[in-house]
C-alpha positions in Angstrom: 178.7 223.6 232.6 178.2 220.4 231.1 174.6 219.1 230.4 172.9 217.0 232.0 172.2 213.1 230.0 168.7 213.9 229.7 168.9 217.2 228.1 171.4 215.7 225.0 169.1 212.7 225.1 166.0 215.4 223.8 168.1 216.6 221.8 169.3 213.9 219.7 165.1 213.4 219.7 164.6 216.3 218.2 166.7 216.5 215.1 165.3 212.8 214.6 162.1 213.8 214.1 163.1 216.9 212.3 164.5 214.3 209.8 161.9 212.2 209.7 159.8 214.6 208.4 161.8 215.5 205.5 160.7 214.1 201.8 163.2 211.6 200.9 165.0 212.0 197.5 163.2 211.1 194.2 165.0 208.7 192.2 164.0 209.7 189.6 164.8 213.2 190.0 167.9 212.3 191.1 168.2 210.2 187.7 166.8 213.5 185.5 169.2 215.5 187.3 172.4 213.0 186.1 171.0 213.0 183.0 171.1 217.2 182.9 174.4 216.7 184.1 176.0 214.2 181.6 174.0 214.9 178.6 173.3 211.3 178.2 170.1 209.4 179.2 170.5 207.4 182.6 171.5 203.6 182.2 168.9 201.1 182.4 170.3 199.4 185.0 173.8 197.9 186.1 174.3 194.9 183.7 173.4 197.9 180.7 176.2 199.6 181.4 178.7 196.7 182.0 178.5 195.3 178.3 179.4 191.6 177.5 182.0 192.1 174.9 181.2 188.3 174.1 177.5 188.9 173.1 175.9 188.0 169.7 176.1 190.5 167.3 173.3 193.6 168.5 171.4 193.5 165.5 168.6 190.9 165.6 168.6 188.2 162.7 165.4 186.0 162.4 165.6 183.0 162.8 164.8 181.6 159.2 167.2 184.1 157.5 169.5 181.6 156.6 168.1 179.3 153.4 169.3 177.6 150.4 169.5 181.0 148.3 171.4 182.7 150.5 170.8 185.3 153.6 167.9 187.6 153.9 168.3 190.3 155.6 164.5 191.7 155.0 162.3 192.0 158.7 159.6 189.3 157.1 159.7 186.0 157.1 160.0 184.7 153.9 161.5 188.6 152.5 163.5 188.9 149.6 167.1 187.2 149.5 169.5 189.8 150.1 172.7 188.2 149.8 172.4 185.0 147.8 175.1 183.1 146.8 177.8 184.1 144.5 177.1 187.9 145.9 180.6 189.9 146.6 181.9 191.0 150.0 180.1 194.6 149.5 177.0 192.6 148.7 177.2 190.6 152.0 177.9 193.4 154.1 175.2 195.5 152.7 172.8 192.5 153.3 174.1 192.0 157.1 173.7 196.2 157.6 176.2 195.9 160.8 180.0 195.8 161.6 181.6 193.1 160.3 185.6 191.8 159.8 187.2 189.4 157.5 190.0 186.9 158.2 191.6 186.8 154.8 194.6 188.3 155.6 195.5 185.4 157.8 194.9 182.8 155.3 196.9 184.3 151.7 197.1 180.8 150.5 193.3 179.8 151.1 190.9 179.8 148.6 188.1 180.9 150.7 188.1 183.7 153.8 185.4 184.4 156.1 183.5 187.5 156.8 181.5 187.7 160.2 179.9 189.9 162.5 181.5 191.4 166.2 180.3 192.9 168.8 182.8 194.5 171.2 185.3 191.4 170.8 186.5 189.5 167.6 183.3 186.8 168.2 180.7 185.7 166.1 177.6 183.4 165.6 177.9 183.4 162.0 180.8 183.2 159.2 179.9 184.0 155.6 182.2 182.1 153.8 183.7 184.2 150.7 185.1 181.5 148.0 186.7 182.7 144.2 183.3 183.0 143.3 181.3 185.0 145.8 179.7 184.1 149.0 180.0 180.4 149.1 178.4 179.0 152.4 176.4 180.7 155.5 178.2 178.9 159.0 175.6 179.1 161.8 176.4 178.7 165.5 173.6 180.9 167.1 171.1 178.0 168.7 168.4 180.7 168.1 168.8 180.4 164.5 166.5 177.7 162.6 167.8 175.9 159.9 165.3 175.0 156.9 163.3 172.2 158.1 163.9 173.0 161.7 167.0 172.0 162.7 169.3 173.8 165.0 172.4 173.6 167.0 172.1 171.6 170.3 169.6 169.0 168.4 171.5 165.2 168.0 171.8 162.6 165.4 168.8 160.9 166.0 166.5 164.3 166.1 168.2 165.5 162.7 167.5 162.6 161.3 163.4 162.1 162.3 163.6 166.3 161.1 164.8 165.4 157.8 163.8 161.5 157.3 165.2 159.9 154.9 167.6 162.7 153.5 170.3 162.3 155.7 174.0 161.5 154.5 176.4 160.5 157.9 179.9 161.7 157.0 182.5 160.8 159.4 184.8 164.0 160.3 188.4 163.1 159.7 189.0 165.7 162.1 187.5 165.2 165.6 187.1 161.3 166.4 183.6 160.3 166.8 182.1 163.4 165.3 180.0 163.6 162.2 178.9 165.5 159.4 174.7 165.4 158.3 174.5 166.2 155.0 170.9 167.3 153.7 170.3 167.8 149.7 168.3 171.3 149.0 165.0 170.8 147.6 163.7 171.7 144.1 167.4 170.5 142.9 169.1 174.1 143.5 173.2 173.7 143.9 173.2 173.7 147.4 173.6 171.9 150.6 172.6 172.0 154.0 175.2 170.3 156.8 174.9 170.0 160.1 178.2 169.4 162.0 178.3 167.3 165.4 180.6 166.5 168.5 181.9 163.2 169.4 178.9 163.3 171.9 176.1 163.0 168.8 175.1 166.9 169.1 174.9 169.4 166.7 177.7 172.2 167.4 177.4 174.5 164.2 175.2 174.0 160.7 176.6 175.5 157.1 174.3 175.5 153.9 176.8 175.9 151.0 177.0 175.3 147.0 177.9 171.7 146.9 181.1 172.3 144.9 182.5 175.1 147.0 184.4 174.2 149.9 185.4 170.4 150.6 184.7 169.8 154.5 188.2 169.5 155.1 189.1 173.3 153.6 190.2 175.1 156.3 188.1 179.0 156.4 188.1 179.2 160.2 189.0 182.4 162.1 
């Protein structure tokens, strides 16, 4: 015999309310009992697990690491230099204390190769230029990163120059029309320089601080 609406009707009532009173799941339980599962602690969330293979580098740099002796890789500001110029490739990479690659084989019949950081992906926001001598220049392109005296990718012409008043040089770059190169003497007469290079547009793209006699703007280091 079939029953009647209002009997299937109750019933549907009752296993409503019956779930309805259950405690709903604890997430994190549920997240403890993954983690029993896997072995691994739970993801922070879904952009941690889905990695940008085109990040900057994971270990933090300050942003005044970068100066006319070289790269310091100490966690003050103002720490010791530990990579100044003229260091080897073992020294840099010590100094850097993170994965980093070199593009020498691609260039045999440069004079100069780069070594840089990656993440994931051949990228990086910083190239340490590696001449016959040593580390030769420091290439910057991490708009986090402060050059001395302040200045720092995205900035134009007219803020470089009002940074560093009355020390700028304006070199034309044979390469890109319109673009420029900002040359600024180091203080205190040590051999180096700091350049800041710019689009056609008038805005810094990237900044190197170099020995003045290692690398004419025209060598080609790139990756």
């Amino acid at each position: 015999m079939r029953r009647s609406v209002p009997a299937l009707a109750a019933s549907a009532l009752a296993l409503l309310v019956l779930a309805g009173c259950q405690k709903p799941a604890d997430p994190a339980a549920q997240s403890a009992a993954a983690s029993a599962d896997t072995g691994k602690a739970p993801a922070a969330g879904a952009a941690a697990a889905a990695s940008n293979p085109l990040e900057p580098p994971a270990r933090p740099v300050r942003s005044d690491a970068i100066g006319y002796d070289g790269f310091s890789g100490g966690a003050e500001p103002g720490g010791p230099v530990t990579a100044r110029f003229g260091a080897d490739a073992a020294g840099v990479r010590g100094a850097w204390g993170g994965e980093m690659k070199d593009n020498n084989s691609q260039r045999p019949d440069a004079n100069c190769y780069l070594l840089y950081p990656v993440r994931g992906a051949i990228t990086h926001q910083y190239g340490f230029l590696m001449g016959k001598n040593g580390l030769a220049g420091i290439d910057v392109y991490d708009p986090k990163a402060q050059a001395p005296g302040g200045g720092h990718v995205g900035m134009s012409i007219d803020e470089i120059n009002k940074a560093y008043a009355g020390k700028v040089k304006q070199v034309p770059n044979p390469t890109f029309e319109g673009a420029a190169f900002l040359e600024v003497p180091a203080p205190d007469g040590k051999n180096t320089q700091l350049t800041f290079e710019t689009d056609a547009l008038g805005n810094v793209t990237n900044w190197r601080i170099a020995t003045k006699d290692a690398l004419a703007h025209e060598e080609s280091c790139t990756r």
